[in-house]
PDB file with SEQRES, HELIX, SHEET and CRYST1 records, atoms N, CA, C and O in Angstrom:
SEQRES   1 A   44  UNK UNK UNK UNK UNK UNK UNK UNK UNK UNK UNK UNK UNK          
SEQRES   2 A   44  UNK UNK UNK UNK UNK UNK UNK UNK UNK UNK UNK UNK UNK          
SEQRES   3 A   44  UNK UNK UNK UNK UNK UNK UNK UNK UNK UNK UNK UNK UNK          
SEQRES   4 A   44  UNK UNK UNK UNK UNK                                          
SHEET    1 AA1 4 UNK A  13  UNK A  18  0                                        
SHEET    2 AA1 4 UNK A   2  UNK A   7 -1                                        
SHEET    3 AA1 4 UNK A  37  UNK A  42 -1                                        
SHEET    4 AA1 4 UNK A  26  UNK A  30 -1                                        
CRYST1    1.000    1.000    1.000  90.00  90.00  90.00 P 1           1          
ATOM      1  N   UNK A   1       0.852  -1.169   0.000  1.00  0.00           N  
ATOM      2  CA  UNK A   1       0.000   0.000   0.000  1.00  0.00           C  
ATOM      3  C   UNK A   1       0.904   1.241   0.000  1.00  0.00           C  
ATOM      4  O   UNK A   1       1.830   1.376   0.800  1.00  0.00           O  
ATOM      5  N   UNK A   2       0.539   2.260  -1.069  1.00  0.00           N  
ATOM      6  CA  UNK A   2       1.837   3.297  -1.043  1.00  0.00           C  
ATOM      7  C   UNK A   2       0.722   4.263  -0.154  1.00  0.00           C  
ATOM      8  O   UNK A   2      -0.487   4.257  -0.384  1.00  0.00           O  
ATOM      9  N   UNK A   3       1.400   5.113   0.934  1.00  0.00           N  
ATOM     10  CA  UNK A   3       0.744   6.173   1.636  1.00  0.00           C  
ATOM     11  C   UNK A   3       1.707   7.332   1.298  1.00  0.00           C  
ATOM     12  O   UNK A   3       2.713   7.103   0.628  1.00  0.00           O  
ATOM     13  N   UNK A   4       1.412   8.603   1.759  1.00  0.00           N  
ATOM     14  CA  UNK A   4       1.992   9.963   1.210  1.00  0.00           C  
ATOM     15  C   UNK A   4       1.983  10.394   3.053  1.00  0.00           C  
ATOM     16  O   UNK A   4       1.211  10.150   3.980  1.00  0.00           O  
ATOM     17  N   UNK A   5       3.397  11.205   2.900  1.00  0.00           N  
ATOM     18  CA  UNK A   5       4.184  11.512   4.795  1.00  0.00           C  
ATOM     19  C   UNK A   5       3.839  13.027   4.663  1.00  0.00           C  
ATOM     20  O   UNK A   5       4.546  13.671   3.887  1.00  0.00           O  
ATOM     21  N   UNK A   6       2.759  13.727   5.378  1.00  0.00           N  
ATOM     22  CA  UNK A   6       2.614  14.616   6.058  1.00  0.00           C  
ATOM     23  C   UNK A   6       3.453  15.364   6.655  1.00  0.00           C  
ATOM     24  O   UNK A   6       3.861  14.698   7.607  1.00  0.00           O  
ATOM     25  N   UNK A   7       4.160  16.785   6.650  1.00  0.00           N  
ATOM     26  CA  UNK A   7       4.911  17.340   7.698  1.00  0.00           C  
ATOM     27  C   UNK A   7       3.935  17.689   8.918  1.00  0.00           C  
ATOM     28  O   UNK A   7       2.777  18.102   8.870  1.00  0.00           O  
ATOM     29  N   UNK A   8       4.712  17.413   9.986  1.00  0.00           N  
ATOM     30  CA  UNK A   8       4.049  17.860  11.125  1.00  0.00           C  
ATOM     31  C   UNK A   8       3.297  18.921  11.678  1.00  0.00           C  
ATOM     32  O   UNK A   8       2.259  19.079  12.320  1.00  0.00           O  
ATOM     33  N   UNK A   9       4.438  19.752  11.065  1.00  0.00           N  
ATOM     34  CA  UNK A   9       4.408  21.354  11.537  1.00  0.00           C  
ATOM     35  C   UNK A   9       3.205  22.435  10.257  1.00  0.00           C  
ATOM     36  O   UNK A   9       2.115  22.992  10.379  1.00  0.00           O  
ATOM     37  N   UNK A  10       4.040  22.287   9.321  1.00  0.00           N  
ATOM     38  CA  UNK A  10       2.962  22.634   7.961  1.00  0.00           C  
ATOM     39  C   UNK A  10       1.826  21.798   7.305  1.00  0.00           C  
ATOM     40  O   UNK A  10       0.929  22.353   6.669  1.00  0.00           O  
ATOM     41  N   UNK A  11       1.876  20.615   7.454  1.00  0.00           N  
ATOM     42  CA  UNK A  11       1.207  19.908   6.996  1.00  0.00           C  
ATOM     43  C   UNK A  11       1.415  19.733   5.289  1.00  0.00           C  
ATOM     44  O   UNK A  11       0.393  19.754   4.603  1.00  0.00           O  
ATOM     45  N   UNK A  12       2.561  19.584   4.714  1.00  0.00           N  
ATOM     46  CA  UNK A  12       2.614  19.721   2.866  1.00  0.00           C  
ATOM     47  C   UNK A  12       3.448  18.299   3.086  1.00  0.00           C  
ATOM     48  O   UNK A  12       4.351  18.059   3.888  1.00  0.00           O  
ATOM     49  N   UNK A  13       2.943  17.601   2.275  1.00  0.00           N  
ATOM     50  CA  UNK A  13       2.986  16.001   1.585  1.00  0.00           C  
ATOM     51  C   UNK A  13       4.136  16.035   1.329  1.00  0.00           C  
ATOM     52  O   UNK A  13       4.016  16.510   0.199  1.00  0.00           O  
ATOM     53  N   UNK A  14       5.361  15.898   1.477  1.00  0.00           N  
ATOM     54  CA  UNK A  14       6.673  15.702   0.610  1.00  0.00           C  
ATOM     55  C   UNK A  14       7.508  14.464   0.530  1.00  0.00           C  
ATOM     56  O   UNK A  14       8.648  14.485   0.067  1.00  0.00           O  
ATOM     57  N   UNK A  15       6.683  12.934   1.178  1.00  0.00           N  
ATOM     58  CA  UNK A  15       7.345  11.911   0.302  1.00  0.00           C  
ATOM     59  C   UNK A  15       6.065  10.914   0.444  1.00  0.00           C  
ATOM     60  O   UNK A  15       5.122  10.895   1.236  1.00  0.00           O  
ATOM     61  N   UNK A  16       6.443  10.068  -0.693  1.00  0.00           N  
ATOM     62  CA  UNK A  16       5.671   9.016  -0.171  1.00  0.00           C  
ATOM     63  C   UNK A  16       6.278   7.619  -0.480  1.00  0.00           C  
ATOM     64  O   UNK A  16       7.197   7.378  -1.263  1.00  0.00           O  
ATOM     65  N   UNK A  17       5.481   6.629   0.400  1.00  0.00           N  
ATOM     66  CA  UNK A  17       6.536   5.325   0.992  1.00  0.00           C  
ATOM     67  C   UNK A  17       5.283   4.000   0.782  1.00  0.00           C  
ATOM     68  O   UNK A  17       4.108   4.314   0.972  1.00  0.00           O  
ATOM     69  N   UNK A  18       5.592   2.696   0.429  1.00  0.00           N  
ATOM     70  CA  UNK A  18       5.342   1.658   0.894  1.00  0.00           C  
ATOM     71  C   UNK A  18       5.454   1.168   1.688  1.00  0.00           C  
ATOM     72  O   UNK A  18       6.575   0.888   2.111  1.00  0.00           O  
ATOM     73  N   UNK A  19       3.976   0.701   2.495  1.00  0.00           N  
ATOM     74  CA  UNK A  19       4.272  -0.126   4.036  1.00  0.00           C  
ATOM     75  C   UNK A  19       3.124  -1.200   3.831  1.00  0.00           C  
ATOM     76  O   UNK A  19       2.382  -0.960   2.879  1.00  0.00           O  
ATOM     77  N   UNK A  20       2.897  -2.157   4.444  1.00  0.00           N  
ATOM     78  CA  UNK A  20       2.406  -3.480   4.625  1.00  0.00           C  
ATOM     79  C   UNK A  20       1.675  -3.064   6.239  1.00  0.00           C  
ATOM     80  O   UNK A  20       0.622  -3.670   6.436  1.00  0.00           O  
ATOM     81  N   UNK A  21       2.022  -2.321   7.134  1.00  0.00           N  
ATOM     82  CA  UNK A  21       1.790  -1.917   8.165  1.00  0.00           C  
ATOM     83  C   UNK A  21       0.315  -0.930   7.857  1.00  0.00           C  
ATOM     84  O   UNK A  21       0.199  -0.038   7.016  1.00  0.00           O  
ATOM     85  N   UNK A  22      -0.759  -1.448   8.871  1.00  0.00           N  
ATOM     86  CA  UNK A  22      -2.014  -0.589   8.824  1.00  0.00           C  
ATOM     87  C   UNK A  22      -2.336   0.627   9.783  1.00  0.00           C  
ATOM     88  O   UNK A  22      -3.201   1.503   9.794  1.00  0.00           O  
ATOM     89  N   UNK A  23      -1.188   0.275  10.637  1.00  0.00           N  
ATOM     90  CA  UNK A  23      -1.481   1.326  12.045  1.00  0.00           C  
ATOM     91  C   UNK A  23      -0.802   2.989  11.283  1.00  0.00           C  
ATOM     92  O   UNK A  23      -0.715   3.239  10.080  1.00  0.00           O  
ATOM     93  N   UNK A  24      -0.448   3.805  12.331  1.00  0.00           N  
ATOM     94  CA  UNK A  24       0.243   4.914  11.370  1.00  0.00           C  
ATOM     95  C   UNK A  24       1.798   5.295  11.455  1.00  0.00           C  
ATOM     96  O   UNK A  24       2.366   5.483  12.531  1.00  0.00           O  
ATOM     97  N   UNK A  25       2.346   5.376  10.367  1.00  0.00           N  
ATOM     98  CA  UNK A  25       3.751   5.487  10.365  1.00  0.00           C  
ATOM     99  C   UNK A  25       4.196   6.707  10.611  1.00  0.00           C  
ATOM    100  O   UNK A  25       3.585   7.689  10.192  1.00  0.00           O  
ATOM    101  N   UNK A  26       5.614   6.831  11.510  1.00  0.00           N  
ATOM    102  CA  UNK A  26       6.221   8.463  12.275  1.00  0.00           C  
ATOM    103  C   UNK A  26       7.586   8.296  11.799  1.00  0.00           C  
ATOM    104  O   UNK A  26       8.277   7.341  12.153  1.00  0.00           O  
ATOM    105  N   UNK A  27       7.943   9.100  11.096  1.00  0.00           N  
ATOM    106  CA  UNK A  27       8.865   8.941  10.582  1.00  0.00           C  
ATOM    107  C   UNK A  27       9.874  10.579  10.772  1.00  0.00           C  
ATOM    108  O   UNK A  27       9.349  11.506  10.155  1.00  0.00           O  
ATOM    109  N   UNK A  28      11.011  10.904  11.426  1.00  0.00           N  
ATOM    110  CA  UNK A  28      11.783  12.190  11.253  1.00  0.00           C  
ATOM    111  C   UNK A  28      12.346  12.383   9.660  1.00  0.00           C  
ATOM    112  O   UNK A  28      13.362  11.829   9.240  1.00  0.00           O  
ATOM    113  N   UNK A  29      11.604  13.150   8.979  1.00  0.00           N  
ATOM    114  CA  UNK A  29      12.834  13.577   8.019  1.00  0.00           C  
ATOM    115  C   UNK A  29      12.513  15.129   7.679  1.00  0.00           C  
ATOM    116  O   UNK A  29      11.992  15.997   8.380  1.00  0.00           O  
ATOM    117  N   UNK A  30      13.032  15.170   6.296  1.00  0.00           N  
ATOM    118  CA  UNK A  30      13.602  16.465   6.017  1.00  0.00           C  
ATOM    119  C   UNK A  30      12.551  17.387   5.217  1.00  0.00           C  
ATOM    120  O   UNK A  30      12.061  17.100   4.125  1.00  0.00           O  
ATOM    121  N   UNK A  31      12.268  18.686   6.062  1.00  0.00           N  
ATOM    122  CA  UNK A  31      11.138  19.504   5.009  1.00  0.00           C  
ATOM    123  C   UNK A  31      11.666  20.314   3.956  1.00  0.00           C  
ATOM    124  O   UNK A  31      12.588  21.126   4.038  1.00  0.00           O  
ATOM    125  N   UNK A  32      11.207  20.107   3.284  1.00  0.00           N  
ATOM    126  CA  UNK A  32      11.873  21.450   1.977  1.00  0.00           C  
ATOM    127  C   UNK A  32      11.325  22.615   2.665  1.00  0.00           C  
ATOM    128  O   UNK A  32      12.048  23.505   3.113  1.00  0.00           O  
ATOM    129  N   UNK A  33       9.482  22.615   2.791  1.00  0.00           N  
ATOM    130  CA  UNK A  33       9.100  24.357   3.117  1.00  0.00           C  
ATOM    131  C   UNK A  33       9.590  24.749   4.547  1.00  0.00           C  
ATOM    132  O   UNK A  33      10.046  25.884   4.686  1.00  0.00           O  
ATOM    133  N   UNK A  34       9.530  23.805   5.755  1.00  0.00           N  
ATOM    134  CA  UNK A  34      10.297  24.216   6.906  1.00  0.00           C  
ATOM    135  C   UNK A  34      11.599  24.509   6.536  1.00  0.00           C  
ATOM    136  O   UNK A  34      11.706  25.728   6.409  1.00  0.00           O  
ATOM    137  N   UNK A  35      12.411  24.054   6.357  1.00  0.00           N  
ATOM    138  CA  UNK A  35      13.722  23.969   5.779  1.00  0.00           C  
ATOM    139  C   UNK A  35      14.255  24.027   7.140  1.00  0.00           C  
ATOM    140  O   UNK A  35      14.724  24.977   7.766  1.00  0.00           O  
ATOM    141  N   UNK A  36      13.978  22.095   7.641  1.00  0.00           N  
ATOM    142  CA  UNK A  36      14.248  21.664   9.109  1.00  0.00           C  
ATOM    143  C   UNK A  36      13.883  20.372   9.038  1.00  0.00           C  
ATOM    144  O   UNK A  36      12.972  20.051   8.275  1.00  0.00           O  
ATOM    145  N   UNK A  37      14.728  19.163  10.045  1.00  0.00           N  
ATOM    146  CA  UNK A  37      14.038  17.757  10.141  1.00  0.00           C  
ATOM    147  C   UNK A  37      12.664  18.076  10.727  1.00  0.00           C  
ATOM    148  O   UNK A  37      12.535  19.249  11.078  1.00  0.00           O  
ATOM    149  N   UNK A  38      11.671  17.322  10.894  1.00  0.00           N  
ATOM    150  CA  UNK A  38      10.717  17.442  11.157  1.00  0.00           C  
ATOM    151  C   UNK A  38       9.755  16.073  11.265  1.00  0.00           C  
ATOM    152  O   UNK A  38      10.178  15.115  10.617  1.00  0.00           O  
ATOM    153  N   UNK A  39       8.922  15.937  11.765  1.00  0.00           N  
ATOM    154  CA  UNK A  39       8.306  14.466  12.178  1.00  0.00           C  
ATOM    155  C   UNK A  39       7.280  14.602  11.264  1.00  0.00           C  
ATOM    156  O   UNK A  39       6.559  15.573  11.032  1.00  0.00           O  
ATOM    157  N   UNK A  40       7.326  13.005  10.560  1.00  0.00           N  
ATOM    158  CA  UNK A  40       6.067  12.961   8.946  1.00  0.00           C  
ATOM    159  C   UNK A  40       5.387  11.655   9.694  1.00  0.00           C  
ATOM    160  O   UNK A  40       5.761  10.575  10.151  1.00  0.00           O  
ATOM    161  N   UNK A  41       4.287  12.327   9.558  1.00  0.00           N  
ATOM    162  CA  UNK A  41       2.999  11.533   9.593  1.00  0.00           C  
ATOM    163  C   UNK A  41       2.307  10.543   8.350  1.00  0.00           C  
ATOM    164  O   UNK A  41       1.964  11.223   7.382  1.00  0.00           O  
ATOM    165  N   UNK A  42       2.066   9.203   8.217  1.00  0.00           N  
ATOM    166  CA  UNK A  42       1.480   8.387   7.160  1.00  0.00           C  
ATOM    167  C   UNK A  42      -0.003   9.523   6.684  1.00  0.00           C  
ATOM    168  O   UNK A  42      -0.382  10.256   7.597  1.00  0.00           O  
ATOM    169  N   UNK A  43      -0.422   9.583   5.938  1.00  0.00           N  
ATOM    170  CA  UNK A  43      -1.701  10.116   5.614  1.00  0.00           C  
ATOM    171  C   UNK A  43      -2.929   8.963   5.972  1.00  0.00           C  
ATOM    172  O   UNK A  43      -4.010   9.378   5.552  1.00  0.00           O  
ATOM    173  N   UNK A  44      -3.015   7.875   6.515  1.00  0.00           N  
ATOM    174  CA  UNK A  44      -3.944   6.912   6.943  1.00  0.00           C  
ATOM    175  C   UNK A  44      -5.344   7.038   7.483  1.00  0.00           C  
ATOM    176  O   UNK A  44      -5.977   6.031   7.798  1.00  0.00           O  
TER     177      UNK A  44                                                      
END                                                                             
């Protein structure tokens, strides 16, 4: 199932990932519009 990672802070879509996992995925990475790591939320 491909889902699309949420920034935390802004909320703008900037990757998206395959998971087999149904619960929701937290993932730290990198924002382009923050221009800062930042914690991405699965869109689920």
């Amino acid at each position: 199932m491909k889902v699309a990672l949420l920034c935390g802070q802004c909320g703008s879509r900037n990757y998206t990932t395959e998971t087999e996992h149904k619960e929701r995925l937290t993932i730290k990475k990198y924002c382009k519009k923050c221009n800062q790591h930042t914690t991405h939320k699965s869109s689920i």
